[in-house]
C-alpha positions in Angstrom: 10.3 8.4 -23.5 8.3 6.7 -26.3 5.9 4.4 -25.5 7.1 0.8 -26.1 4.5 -1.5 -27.8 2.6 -3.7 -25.6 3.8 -7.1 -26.0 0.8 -8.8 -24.8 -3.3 -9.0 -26.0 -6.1 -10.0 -24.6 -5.6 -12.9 -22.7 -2.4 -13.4 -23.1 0.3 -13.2 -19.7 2.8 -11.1 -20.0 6.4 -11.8 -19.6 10.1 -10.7 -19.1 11.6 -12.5 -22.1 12.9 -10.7 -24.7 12.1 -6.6 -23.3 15.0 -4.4 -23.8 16.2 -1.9 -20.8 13.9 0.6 -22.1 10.9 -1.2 -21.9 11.4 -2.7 -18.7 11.2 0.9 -17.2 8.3 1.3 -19.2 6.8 -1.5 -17.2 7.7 -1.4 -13.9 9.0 2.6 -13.6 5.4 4.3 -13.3 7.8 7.8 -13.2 8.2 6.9 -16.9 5.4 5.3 -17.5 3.1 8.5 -15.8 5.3 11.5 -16.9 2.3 14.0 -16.6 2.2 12.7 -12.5 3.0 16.7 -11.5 -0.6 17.4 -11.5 -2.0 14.6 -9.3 0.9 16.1 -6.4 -0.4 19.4 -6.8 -4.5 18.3 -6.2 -3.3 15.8 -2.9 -1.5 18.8 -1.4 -5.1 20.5 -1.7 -6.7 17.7 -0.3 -4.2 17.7 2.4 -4.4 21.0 3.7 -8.6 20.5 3.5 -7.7 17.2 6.0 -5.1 19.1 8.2 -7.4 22.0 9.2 -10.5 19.5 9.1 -9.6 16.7 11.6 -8.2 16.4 14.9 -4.6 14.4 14.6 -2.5 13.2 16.9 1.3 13.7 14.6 4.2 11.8 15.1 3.9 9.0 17.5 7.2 7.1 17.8 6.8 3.4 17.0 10.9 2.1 16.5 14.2 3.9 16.8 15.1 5.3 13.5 14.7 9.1 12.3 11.5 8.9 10.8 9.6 5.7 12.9 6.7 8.3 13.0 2.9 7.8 12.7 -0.1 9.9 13.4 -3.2 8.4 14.0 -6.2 10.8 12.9 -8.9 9.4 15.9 -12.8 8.3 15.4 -15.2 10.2 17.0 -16.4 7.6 18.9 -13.8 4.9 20.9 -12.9 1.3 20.1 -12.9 1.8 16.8 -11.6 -0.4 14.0 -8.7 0.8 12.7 -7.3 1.6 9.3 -3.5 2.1 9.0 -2.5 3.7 5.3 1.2 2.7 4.1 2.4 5.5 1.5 3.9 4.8 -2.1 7.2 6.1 -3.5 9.0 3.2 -4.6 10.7 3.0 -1.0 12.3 5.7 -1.9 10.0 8.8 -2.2 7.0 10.3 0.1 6.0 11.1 3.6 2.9 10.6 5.7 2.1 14.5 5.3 2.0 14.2 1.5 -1.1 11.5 2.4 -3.2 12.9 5.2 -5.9 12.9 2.6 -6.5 9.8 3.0 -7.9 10.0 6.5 -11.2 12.0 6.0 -13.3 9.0 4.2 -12.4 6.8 6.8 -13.0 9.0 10.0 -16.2 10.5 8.7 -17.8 7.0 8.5 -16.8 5.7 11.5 -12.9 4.4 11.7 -9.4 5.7 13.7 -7.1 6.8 10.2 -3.5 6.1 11.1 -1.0 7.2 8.8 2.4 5.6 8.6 5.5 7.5 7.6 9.1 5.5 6.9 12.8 6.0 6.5 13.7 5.4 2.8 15.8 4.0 0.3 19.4 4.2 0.4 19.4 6.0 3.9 18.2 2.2 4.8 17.6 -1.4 3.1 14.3 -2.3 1.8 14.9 -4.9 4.3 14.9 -2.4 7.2 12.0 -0.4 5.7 9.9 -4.4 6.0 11.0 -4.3 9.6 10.1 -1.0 10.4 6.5 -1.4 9.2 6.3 -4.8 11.5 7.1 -2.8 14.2 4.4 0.0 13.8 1.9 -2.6 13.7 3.3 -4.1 16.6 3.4 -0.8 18.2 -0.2 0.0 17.2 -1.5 -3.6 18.7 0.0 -2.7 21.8 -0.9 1.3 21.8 -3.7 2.0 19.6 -6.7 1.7 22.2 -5.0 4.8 24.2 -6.1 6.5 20.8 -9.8 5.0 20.8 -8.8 2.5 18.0 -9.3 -1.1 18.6 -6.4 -3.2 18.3 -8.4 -6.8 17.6 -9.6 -5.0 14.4 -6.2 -3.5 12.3 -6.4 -3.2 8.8 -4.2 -2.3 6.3 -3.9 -0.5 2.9 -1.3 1.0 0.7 -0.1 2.4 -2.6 2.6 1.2 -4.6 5.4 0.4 -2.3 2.8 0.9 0.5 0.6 -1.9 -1.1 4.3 -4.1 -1.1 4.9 -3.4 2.3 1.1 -4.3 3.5 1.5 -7.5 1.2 5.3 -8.5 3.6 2.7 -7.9 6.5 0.1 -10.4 5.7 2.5 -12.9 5.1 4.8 -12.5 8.7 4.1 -15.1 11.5 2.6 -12.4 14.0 3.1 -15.4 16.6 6.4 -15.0 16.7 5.9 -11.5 18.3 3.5 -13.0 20.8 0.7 -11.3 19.0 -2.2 -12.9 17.6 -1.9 -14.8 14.0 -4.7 -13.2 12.9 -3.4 -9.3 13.8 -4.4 -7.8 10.1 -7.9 -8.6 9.4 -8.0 -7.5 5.9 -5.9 -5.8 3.5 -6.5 -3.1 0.8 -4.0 -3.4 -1.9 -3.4 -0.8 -4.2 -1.2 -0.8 -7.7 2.0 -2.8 -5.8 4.7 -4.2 -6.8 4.6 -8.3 -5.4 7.3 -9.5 -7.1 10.3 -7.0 -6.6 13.4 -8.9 -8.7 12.7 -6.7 -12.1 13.8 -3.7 -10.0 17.1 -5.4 -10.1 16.8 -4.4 -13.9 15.5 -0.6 -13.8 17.3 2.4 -12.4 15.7 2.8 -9.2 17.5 0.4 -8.1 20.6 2.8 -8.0 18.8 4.0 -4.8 17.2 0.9 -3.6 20.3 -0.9 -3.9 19.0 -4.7 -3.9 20.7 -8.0 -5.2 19.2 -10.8 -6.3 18.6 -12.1 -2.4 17.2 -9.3 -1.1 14.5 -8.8 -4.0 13.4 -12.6 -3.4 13.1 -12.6 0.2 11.1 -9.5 0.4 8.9 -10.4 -2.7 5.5 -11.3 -1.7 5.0 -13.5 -4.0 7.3 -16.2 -2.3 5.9 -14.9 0.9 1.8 -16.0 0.8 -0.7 -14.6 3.5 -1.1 -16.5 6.1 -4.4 -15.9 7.5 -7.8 -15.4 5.9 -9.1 -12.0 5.9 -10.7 -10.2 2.6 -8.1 -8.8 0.9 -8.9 -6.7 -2.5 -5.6 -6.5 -5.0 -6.3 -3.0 -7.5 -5.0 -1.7 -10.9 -5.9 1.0 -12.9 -6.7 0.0 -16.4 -4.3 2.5 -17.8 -1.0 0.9 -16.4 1.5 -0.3 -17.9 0.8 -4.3 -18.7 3.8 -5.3 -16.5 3.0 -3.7 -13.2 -0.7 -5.3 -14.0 0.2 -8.7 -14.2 2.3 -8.5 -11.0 -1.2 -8.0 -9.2 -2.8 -10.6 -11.6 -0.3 -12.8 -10.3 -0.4 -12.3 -7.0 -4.0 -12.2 -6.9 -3.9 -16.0 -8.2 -1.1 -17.0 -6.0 -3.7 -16.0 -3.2 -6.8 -17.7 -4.8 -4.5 -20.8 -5.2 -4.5 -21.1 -1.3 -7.7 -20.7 -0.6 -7.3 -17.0 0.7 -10.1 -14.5 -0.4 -8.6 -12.1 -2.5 -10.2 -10.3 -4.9 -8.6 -8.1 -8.4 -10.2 -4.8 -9.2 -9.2 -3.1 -12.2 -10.5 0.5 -11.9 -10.9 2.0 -16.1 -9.0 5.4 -17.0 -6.9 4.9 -14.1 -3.4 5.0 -13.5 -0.8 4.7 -11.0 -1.1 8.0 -9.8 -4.8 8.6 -10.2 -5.1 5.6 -8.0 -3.6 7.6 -4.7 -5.6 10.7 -5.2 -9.3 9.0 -5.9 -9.3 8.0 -1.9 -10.3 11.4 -1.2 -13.2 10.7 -3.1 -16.0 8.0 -0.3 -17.7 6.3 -3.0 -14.5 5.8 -4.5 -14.3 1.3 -4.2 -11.2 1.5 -2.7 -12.8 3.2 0.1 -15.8 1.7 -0.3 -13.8 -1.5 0.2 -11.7 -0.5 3.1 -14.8 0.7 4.8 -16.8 -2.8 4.3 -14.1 -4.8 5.3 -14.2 -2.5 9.1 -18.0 -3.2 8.9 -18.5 0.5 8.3 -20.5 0.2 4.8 -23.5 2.0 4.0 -25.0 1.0 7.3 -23.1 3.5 9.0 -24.1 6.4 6.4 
């Protein structure tokens, strides 16, 4: 597909009006936008296999009832440590925690328990189901994680994509209303997510997704704010398309506007994809982030 031209330039916001079908998946279909995305795949399933044979894992821990409520949780060396829980991309629709085990390595070497999430997907359930299954593996992981030497008063979050969606649904639930404590995710690593989902109503994906125009608004986060404070860090690569950048731009203001502490990154020569497989990489600042956020910065070394 031809690259459409960008409607927008230098300071100027991006909108909807006026974009034809075909650039709409430019903008917010990074399997159109990122068609050379074979090669990033092929270096995480290296990384993966490094991980795997690397560090010890506990796999599949049941958190909820459907077929793929799994998570394994790749343990610190020492106990009570804080926690970082990885949420996978795919548009709902694509991926499994396997595929991210990468991940982990960063995090464990410096200090922090690594849990990675898997998910049922789109249409086997409703991107409403997929936002309750992630509540419950948090809820599960509050309850369970210190039988794993994580410690459960100091959860984080991050995710790609759909992953970075799903984290952004989690910092804006009520937490109370699972008798759990309002402030359960202490910070949040956002990473090239979609915050307002309704132009999926307008691209193909949504042939699997299968949302209408209620379902996209309630499980936008951009009608759904964070509720607690917490340092939460919203990234982009530089080389995405303009649309899927202003939804973090947007977000990232909607935050700001509350008084929340969230902060944009925009990482150069980056795109969707690139932005998943750079967290194998320490000094990478998304790790960097994640690992300062859990106190485990350069002090820990």
């Amino acid at each position: 597909m031809k690259r459409p031209e960008n409607p927008v330039s230098g300071e100027q916001r991006f909108t909807l009006e006026n974009l034809s079908p075909e650039e709409m998946e430019w903008h917010f279909n990074p399997r159109v936008t990122v068609p050379d995305r074979d090669g990033y795949m092929e270096a995480r399933k290296a990384a993966n296999e490094r991980t795997l044979n690397r560090l010890s894992r506990t796999p599949d821990l049941r958190y909820g009832p459907n077929v793929h409520e799994t998570l394994d949780i790749y343990p610190a060396a020492t106990s009570n440590a804080p926690v970082m829980v990885y949420i996978h991309g795919g548009y709902w629709r694509a991926g499994y925690k396997e595929d991210w085990a990468f991940v982990a390595e960063p995090l464990v070497s410096k200090g922090a328990t690594a849990v990675v999430l898997n998910y049922d997907l789109c249409p086997s359930v409703t991107l409403d189901e997929l936002v309750a299954e992630t509540r419950r593996a948090l809820i599960w992981l509050y309850r369970n994680v210190v039988d794993h030497g994580g410690n459960p008063e100091q959860i984080f979050i991050s995710g790609s994509s759909a992953g970075a969606h799903l984290c952004a649904m989690m910092l804006g639930h009520d937490w109370t209303q699972d008798d759990l404590p309002a402030n359960l995710v202490k910070g949040a690593v956002l990473i090239t997510g979609i915050y307002d989902v309704r132009p999926v109503l307008d691209i193909s994906v949504n042939a699997d997704i299968r949302l209408d125009a209620d379902a996209a608004r309630r499980n936008s986060p951009m009608f759904l704010p964070p509720r607690h404070g917490g340092q939460i860090l919203a990234a982009v690569g530089g080389n995405e398309a303009e649309g899927w950048k202003q939804q973090t731009r947007d977000y990232v203001s909607m935050c700001q506007a509350g008084g929340l502490e969230c902060d944009f990154l925009e990482l150069p020569g980056e795109d969707h994809f690139s932005l998943g497989t750079v967290m194998a990489d320490s000094a990478c600042p998304l790790v960097t982030t994640m690992l300062n956020q859990m106190g485990l910065g350069e002090a820990v070394g």
